[in-house]
C-alpha positions as CSV (number, residue, x, y, z in Angstrom):
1,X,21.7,-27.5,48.4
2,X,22.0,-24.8,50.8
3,X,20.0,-21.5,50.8
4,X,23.0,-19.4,48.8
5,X,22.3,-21.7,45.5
6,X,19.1,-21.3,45.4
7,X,19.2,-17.4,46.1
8,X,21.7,-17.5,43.4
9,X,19.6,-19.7,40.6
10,X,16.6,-17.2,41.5
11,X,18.6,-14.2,40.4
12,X,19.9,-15.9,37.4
13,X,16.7,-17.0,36.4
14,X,15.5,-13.1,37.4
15,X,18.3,-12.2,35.2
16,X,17.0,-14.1,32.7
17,X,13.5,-13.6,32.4
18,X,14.4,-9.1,32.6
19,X,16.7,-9.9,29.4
20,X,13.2,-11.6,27.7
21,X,11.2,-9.0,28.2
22,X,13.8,-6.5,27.1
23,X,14.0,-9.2,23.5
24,X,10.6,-9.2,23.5
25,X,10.2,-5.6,23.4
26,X,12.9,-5.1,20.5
27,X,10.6,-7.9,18.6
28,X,8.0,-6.1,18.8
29,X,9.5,-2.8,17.5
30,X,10.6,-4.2,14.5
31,X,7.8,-6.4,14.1
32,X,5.3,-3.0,14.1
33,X,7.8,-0.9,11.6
34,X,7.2,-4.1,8.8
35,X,4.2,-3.2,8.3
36,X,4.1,0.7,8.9
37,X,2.0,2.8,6.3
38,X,4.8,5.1,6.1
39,X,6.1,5.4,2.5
40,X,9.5,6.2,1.0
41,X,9.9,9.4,-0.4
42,X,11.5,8.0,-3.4
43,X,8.4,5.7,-4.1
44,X,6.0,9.0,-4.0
45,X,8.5,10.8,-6.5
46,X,8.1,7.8,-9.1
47,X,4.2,7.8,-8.5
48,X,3.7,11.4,-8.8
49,X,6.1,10.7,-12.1
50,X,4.1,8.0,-13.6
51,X,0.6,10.4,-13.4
52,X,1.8,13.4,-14.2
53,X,3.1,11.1,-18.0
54,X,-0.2,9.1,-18.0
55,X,-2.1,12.3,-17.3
56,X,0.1,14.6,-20.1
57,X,-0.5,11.9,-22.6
58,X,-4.3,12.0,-22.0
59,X,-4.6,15.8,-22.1
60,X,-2.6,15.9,-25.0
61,X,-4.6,13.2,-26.8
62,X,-7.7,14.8,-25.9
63,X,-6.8,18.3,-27.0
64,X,-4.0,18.4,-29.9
65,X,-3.5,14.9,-31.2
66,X,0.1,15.5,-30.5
67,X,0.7,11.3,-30.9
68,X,-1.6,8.8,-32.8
69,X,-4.2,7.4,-29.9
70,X,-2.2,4.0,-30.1
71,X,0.7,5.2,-29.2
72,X,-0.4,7.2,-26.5
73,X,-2.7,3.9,-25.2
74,X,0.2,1.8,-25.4
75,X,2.5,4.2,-23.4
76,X,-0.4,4.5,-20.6
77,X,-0.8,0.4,-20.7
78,X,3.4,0.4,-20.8
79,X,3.8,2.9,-17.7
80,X,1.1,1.0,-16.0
81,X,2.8,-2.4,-16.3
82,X,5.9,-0.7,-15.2
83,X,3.9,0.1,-11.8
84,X,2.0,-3.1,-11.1
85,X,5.9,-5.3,-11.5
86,X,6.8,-2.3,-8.9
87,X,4.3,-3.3,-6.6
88,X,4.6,-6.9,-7.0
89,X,8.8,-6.5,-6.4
90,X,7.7,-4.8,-3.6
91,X,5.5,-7.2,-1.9
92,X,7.6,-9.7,-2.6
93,X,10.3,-7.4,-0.9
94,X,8.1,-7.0,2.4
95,X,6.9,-11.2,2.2
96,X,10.7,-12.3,2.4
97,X,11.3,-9.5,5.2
98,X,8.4,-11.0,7.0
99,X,9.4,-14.6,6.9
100,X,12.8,-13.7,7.6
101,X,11.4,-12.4,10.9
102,X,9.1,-14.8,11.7
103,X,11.4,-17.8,11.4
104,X,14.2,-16.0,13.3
105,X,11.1,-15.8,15.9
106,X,10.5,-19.4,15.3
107,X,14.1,-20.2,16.2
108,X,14.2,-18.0,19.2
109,X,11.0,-19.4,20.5
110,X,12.5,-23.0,20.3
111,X,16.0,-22.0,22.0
112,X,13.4,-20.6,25.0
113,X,11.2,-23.5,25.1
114,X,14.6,-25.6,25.4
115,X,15.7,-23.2,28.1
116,X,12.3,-23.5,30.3
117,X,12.4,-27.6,29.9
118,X,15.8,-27.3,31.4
119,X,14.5,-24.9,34.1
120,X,11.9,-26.8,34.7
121,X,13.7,-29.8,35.3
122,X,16.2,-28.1,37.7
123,X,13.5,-26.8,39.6
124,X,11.9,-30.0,40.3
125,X,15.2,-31.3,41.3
126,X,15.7,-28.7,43.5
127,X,12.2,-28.9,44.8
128,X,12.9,-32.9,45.5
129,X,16.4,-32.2,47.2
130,X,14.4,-29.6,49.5
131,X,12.0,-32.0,50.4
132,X,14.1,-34.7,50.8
133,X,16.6,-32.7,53.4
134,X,13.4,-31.7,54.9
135,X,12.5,-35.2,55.4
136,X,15.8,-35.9,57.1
C-alpha cells in the first residue's frame, strides 16, 4: 500500500465521520422538538372551550337552575371524559412518535457499529501491511 491509499482512506473516513456529526446533529433537533412544551393552538382553543361549558353550566346551576343539577353533572362528567380520551390519544400520539425515532436510531446505530467493525478491520490490515513493508 503506498502513501496515496492511505491519504485517500483517511479523507474518506474524514469524510465520513463530518457526515456523523452533521446526522447527529439533525437527531438531536428532532429528538428535542418531541418533547417541546410548546402547545398547538388548536389544542388551547378546545381547552379554553371545554371551561368556559363546564364553568357556564356551574354558574348557571348555582344561580338560575337553568337545567336540573343531573343534567348539568352529567354534562361536566361528559366534557370531562371527552378531555381525559384527548389526552390519552395524545400520549399515545407522542409514545408511537417516540418509538418511531428511537428504533430508527436503533437501526442507524447498528448500520455504524457495522461500518466501524469494517473500519476497524481495514485499519489493522493496513497497520500489518505497513509493518510488514517496514520489516522488508
Amino acid at each position: 500500500m503506498d502513501v496515496d491509499e492511505i491519504s485517500a482512506k483517511e479523507a474518506e473516513l474524514i469524510r465520513e465521520l463530518e457526515e456523523f456529526k452533521k446526522e447527529k446533529e439533525r437527531v438531536r433537533q428532532l429528538l428535542g422538538s418531541i418533547g417541546g412544551t410548546n402547545k398547538n393552538r388548536n389544542e388551547n382553543i378546545i381547552n379554553m372551550a371545554f371551561l368556559a361549558v363546564v364553568l357556564i353550566f356551574f354558574t348557571l346551576e348555582l344561580t338560575t337552575h337553568f337545567l336540573p343539577s343531573a343534567i348539568s353533572l352529567e354534562i361536566g362528567v361528559l366534557l370531562v371524559s371527552i378531555k381525559i380520551i384527548m389526552l390519552i390519544h395524545n400520549a399515545n400520539k407522542a409514545n408511537h412518535f417516540s418509538f418511531w425515532i428511537l428504533n430508527s436510531i436503533e437501526f442507524r446505530v447498528n448500520e455504524i457499529n457495522k461500518r466501524t467493525i469494517t473500519l476497524e478491520k481495514e485499519f489493522n490490515k493496513m497497520k500489518e501491511d505497513q509493518s510488514d513493508g517496514s520489516k522488508k
